[in-house]
C-alpha positions as CSV (number, residue, x, y, z in Angstrom):
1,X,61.2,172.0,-94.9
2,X,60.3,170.4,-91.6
3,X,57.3,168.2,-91.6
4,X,54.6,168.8,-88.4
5,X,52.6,166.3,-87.2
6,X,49.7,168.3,-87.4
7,X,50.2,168.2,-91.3
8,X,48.2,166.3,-94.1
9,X,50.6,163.2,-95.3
10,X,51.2,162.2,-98.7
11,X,53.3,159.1,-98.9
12,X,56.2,161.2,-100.1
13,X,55.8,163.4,-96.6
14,X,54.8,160.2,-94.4
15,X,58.4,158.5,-96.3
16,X,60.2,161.5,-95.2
17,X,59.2,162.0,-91.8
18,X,59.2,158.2,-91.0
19,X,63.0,157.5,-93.0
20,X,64.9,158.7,-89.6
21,X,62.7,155.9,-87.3
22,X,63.5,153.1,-89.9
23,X,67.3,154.2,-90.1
24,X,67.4,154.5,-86.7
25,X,66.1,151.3,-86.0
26,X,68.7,149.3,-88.5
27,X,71.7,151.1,-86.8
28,X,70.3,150.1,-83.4
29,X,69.9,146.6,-84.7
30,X,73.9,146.9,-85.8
31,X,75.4,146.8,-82.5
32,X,74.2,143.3,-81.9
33,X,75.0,142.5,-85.7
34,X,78.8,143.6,-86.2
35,X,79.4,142.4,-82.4
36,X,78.3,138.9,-83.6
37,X,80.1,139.4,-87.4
38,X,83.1,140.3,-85.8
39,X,83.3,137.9,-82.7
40,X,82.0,134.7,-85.5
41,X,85.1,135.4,-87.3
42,X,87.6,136.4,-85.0
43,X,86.8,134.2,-81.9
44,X,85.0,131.3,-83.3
45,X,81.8,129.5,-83.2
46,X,81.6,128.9,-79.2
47,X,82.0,132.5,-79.0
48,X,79.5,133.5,-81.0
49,X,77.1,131.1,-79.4
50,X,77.6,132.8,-75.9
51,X,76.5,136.5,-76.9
52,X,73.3,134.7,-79.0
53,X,72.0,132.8,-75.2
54,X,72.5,136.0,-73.5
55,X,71.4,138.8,-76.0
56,X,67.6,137.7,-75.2
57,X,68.5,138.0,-71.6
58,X,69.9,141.8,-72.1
59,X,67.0,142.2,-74.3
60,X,64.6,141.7,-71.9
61,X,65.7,143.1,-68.7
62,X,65.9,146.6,-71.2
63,X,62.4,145.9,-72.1
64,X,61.6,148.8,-69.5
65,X,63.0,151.5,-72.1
66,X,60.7,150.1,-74.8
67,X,57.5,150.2,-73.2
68,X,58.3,153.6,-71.8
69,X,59.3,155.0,-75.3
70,X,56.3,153.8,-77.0
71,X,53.5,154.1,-74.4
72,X,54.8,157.6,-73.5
73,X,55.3,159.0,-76.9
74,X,51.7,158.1,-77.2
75,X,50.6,160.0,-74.2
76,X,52.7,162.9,-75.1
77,X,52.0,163.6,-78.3
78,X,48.3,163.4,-77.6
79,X,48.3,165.6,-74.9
80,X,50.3,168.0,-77.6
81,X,47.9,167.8,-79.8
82,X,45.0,168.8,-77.5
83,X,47.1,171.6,-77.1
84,X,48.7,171.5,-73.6
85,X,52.2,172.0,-74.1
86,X,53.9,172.7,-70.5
87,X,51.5,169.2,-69.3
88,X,53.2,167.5,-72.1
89,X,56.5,168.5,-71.3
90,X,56.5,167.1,-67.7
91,X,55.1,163.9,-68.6
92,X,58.1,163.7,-71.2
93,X,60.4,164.7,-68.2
94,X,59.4,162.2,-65.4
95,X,59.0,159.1,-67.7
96,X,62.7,159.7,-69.0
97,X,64.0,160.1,-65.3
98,X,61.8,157.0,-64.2
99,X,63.6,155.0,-67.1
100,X,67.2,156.2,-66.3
101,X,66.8,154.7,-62.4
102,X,65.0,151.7,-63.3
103,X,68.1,151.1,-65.6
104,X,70.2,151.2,-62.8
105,X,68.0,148.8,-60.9
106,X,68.1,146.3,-64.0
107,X,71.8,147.1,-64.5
108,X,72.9,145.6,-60.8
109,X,69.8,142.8,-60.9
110,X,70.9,141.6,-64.1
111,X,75.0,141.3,-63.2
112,X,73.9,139.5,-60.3
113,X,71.6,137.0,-61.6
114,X,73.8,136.5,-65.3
115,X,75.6,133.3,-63.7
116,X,72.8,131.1,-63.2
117,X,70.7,132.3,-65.9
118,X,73.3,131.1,-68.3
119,X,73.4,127.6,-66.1
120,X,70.1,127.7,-67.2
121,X,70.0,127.7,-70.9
122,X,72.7,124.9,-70.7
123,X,76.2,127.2,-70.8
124,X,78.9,124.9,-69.4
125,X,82.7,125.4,-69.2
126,X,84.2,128.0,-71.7
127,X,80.7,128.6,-73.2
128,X,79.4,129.5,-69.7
129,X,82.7,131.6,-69.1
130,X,82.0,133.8,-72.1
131,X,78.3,134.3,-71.5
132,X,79.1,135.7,-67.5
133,X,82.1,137.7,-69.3
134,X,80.2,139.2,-72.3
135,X,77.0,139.8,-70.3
136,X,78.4,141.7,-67.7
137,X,80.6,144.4,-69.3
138,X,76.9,144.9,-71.7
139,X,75.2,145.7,-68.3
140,X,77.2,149.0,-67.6
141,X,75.4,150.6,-70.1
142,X,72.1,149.3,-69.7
143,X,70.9,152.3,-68.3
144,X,72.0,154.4,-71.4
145,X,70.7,151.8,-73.6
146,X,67.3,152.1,-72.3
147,X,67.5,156.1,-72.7
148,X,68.2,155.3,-75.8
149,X,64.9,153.3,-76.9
150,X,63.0,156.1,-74.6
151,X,64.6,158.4,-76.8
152,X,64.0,157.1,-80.2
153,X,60.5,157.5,-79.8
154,X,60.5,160.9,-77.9
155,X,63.1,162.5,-81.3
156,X,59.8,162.0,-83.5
157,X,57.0,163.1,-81.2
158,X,59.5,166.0,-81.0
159,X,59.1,166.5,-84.2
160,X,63.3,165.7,-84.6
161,X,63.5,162.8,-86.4
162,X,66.5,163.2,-88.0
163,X,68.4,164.5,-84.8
164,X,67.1,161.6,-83.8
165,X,69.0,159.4,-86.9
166,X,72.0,161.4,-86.2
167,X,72.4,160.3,-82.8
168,X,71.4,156.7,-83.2
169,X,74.3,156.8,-86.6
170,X,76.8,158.5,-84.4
171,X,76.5,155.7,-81.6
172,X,76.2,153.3,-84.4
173,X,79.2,154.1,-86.3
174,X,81.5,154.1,-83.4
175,X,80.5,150.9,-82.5
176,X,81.5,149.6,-85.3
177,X,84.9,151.1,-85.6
178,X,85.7,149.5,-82.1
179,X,84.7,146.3,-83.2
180,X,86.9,147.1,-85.8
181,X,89.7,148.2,-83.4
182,X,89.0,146.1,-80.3
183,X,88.5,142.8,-82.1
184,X,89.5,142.7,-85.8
185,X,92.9,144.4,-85.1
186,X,93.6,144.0,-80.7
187,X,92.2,140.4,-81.0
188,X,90.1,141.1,-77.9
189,X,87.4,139.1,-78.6
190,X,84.0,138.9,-76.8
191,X,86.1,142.0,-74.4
192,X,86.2,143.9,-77.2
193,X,82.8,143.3,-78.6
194,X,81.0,144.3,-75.3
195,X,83.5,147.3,-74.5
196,X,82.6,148.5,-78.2
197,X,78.7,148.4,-77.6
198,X,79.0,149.9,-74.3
199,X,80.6,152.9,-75.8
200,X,78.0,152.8,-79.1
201,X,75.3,152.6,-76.0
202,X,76.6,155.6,-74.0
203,X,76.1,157.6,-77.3
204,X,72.9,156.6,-78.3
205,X,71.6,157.0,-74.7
206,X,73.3,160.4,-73.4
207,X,73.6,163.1,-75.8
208,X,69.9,163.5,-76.2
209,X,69.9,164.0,-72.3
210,X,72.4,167.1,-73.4
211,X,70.3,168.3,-76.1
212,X,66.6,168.2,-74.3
213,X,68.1,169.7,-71.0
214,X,69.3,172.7,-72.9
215,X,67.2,175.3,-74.5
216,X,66.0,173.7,-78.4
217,X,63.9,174.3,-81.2
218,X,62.0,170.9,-80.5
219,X,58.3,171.0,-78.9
220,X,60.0,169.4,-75.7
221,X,62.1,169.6,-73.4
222,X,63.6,168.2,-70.1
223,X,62.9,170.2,-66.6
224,X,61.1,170.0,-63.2
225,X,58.7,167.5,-63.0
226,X,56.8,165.7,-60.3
227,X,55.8,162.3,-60.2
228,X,52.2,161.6,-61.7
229,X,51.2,157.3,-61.1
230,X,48.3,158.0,-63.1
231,X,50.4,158.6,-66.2
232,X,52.9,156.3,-65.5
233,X,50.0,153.5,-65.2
234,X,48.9,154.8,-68.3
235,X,52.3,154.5,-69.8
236,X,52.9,150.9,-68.9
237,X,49.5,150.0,-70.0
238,X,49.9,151.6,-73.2
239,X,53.3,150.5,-73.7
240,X,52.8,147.0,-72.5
241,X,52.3,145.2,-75.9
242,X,56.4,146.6,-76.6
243,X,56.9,145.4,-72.8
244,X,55.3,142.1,-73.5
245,X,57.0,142.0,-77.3
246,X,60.4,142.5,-75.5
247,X,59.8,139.9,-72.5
248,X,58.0,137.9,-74.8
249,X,61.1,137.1,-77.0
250,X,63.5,137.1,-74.4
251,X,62.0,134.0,-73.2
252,X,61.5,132.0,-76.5
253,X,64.2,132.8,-77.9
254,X,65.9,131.1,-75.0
255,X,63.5,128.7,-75.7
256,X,65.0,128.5,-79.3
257,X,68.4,128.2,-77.9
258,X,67.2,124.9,-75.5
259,X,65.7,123.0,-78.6
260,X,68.2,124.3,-80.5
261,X,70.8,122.7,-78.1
262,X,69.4,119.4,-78.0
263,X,68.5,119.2,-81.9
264,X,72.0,120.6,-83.2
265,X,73.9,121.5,-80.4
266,X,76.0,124.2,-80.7
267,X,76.3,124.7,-84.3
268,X,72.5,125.1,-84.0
269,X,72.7,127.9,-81.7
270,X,75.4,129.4,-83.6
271,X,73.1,129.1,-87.1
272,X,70.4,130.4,-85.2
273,X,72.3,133.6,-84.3
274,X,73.3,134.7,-87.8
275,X,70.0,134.5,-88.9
276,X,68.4,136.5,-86.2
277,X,71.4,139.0,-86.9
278,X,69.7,139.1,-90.6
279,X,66.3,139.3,-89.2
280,X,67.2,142.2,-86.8
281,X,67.7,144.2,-89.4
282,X,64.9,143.3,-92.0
283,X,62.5,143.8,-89.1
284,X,64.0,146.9,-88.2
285,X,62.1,148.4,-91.8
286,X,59.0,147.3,-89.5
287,X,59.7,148.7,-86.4
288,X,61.1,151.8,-87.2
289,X,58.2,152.5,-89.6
290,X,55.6,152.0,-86.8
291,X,57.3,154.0,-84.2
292,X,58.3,156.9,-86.7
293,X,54.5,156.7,-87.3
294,X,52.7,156.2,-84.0
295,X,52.7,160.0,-82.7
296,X,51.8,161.1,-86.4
297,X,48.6,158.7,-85.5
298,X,48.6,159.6,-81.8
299,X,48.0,163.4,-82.8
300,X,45.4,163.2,-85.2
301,X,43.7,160.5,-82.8
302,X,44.1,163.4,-80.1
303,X,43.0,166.2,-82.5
304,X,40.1,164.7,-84.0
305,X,41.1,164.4,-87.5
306,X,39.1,161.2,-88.4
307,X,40.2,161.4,-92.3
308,X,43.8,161.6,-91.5
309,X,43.8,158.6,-89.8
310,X,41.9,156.8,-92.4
311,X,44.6,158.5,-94.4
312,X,47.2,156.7,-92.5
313,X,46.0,153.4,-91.7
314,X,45.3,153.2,-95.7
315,X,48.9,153.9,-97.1
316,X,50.4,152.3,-94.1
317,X,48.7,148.6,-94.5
318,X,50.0,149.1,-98.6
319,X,53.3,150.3,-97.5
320,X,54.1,147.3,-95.4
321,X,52.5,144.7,-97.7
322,X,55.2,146.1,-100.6
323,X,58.1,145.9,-98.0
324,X,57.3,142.4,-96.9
325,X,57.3,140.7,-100.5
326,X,60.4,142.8,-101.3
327,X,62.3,141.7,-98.2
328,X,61.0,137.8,-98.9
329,X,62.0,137.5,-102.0
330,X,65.2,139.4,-102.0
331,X,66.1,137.3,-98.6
332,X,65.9,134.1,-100.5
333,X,68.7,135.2,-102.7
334,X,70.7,136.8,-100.2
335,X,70.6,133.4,-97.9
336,X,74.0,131.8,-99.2
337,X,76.3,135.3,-99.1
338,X,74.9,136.8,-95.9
339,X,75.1,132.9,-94.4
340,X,78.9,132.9,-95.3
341,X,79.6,136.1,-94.4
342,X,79.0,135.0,-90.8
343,X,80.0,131.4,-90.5
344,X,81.8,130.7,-93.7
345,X,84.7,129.1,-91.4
346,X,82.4,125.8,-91.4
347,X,81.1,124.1,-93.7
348,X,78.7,121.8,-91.9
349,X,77.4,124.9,-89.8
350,X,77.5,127.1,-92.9
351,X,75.0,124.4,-95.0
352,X,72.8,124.7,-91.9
353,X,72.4,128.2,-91.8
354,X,71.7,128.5,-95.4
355,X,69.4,126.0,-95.1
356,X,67.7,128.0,-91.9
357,X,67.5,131.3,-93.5
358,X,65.6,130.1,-96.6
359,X,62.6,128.8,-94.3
360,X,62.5,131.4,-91.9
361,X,62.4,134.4,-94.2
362,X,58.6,133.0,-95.1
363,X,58.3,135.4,-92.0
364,X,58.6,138.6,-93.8
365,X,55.2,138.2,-95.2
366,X,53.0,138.4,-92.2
367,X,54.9,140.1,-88.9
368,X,55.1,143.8,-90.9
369,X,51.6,143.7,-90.7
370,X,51.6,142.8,-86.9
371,X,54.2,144.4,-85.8
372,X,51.8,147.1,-87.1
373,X,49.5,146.5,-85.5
374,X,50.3,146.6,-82.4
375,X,52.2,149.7,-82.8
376,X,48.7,151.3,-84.3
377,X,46.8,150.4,-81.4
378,X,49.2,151.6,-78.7
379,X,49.0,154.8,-80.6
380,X,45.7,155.1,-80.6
381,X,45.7,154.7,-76.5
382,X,44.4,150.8,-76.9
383,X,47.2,149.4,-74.8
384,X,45.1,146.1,-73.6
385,X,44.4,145.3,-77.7
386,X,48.0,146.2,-78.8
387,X,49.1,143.8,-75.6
388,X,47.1,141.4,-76.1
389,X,48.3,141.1,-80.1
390,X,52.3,141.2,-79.0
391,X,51.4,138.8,-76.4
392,X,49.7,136.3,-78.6
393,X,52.4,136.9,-81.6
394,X,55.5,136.6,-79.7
395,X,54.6,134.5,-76.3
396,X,51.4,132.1,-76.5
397,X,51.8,131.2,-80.2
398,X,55.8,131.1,-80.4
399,X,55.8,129.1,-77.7
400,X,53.0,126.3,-79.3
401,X,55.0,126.1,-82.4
402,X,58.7,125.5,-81.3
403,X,57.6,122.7,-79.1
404,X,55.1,121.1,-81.5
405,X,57.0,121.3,-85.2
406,X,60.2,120.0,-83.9
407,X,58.8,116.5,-82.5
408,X,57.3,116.4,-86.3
409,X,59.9,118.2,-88.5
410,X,62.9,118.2,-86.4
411,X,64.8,121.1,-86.7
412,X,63.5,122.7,-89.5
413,X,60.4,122.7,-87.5
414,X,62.3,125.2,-85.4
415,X,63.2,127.4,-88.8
416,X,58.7,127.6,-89.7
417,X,58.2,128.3,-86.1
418,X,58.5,131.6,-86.0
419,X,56.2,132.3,-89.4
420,X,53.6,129.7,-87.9
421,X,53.2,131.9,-84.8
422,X,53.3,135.2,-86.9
423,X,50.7,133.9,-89.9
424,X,48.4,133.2,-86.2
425,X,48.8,136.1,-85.3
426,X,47.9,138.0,-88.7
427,X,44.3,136.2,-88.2
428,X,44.3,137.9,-84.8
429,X,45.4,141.6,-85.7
430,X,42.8,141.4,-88.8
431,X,40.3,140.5,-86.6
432,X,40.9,143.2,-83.9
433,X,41.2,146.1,-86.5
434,X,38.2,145.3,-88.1
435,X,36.5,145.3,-85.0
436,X,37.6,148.3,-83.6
437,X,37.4,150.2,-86.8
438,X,34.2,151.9,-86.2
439,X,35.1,153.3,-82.6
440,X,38.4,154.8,-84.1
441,X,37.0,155.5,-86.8
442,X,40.9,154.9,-89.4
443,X,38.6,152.5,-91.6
């Protein structure tokens, strides 16, 4: 039976409705994962180091589909739930056509600029080669891509979550087998990696164009529409704290790279990368939970319904608390098979990425609850707190730590960095919700 977002939710219906955002996240979080299984294993080290200093580069120029996703989801399925339907459904329609030619824009920016970018983070010779190579074949789909995160949020206010998951598996799966194909069997290394996401990408980020232009069962769907900057401004605030989250790591995780570089050279890049490939996926639990959440919150925030989102914000908070000692503690055992599944080839770099992983997963028990966070606030319209949160947690107070722990811990300094900023941060998103609890009234 289909769950509305209109309904009263148990934690067996808020589970159920939510499972397609969280699944949908990990596959997402797979395309950069097998690419970087397969190219570690079958192309080496050197290779694997040139997708980790550019994925943050891709990542951010596609921040544009995040923010859009997130912040216009909100706006939609509020104005849904005041009841305007047709309003709702062009708002849905110029924010997805405003994200398909800004993808365009990035597409041809970021093929231009991928050379000396790369110069930048220190890529020389073959490494610098592979980056230009690998970076450019990603950017033909960048437009797709983008779709794809708009879409992921726009499935659930939809009230199609798991079309949603069946898309996102689809595009998932098939990247996969081409890694398979392309790399494990053709030996095209980092050619065949990108080619393979690039089709995954396509997927993810065209069928729903198919499915929303033609006549559906969902409460959208894609037609005429005109352009409204009022919404659009209201969008990009509301979605900025995704914008920032996305920029945000972009840059310090080439920041990583640099210290990473001068403390470990390229093994430390390449140790850094399997464990982010890990992380992708834990996190995912996080951010698929608080975007298949957010229009649940957005509607009841738009309807009225005070006690719902007490209702929410309650199970939620317990929810992610559970998740993040599970993922911890089960992390900490899983550190010496996951680290040799990707770099078991060496042992030197291998003993550093075990040694990596077991410090960093400290993280999983504080950035649920911001990650959270900000998410809750950008569905309640609060774009400038939710902003200011992602800006704090993954600019301002990454930043601070990976220059200051190295110079006293060298490089596992870099490994605590990231729970440092995040265990700041917590004191910041406490702060915020119980300050704002009375004017939302979830508390």
């Amino acid at each position: 039976m289909k769950i509305q977002l209109s309904e009263h939710f148990t934690y067996n219906k808020l589970l159920r409705f939510v499972f397609p955002s969280i699944v949908m996240m990990i596959f997402t979080s797979i395309y950069s994962v097998v690419d970087g299984l397969f190219v570690s294993n079958f192309a080496g080290k050197t290779a694997l180091a040139s997708i980790n200093l550019v994925f943050p580069v891709l990542m951010g120029l596609s921040a544009l589909g995040f923010m859009i996703g997130t912040g216009g989801s909100a706006i939609v399925a509020k104005t849904l739930g005041e009841g305007e339907k047709e309003k709702a459904n062009e708002y849905f329609s110029m924010l997805v056509y405003v994200t398909a030619i800004g993808g365009i824009l990035l597409s041809i920016l970021g093929a231009l600029m991928i050379p000396e970018i790369a110069r930048m983070l220190g890529a020389k010779g073959e490494l610098l080669d592979n980056c230009i190579l690998y970076a450019r074949i990603s950017f033909i789909s960048m437009p797709a891509f983008m779709l794809q995160n708009v879409f992921q949020s726009f499935f659930v206010t939809a009230e199609k979550p798991k079309l949603g998951l069946y898309v996102i598996v689809t595009a998932g799966v098939t990247n996969m087998v081409l890694d398979f194909v392309f790399v494990g069997v053709l030996g095209l290394g980092l050619t065949g990696a990108a080619v393979a996401t690039v089709c995954g990408e396509f997927i993810g980020g065209l069928f729903p164009i198919l499915y929303f232009t033609r006549p559906n069962s969902s409460l959208l769907h894609l037609g005429k529409t005109h352009f409204n900057g009022r919404v659009l401004l209201q969008t990009c605030i509301n979605g900025s704290s995704e914008l920032m989250t996305n920029l945000s790591s972009s840059i310090v995780n080439s920041l990583y790279n640099i210290q990473l570089m001068k403390f470990a050279g390229e093994n430390g890049v390449a140790a850094y990368g399997a464990i982010m490939y890990v992380s992708f996926i834990f996190v995912a639990i996080f951010l698929g939970y608080s975007i298949g959440s957010a229009p649940i919150i957005s509607f009841h925030y738009g309807a009225g319904n005070h006690d719902e989102l007490k209702n929410l914000f309650k199970k939620s908070l317990r929810l992610i608390g559970c998740w993040g000692l599970m993922i911890a503690v089960i992390s900490q055992f899983l550190a010496i098979p996951l680290s040799r599944l990707f770099v078991g080839y060496d042992a030197e770099l291998l003993a550093m990425t075990r040694q990596g992983f077991r410090i960093y997963c400290l993280v999983y028990l504080f950035n649920g609850f911001n990650i959270f966070g900000s998410s809750f606030f950008t569905a309640l319209s609060n774009g400038g707190v939710s902003a200011a949160i992602s800006f704090l947690r993954t600019l301002v107070f990454q930043i601070a730590a990976v220059l200051i722990l190295p110079a006293i811990l060298g490089i596992n300094g870099i490994w605590f960095a990231v729970s440092a900023a995040e265990l700041l941060t917590l004191c910041v998103t406490i702060t915020f919700l119980i300050r704002q609890r009375k004017k939302y009234h979830y508390a």
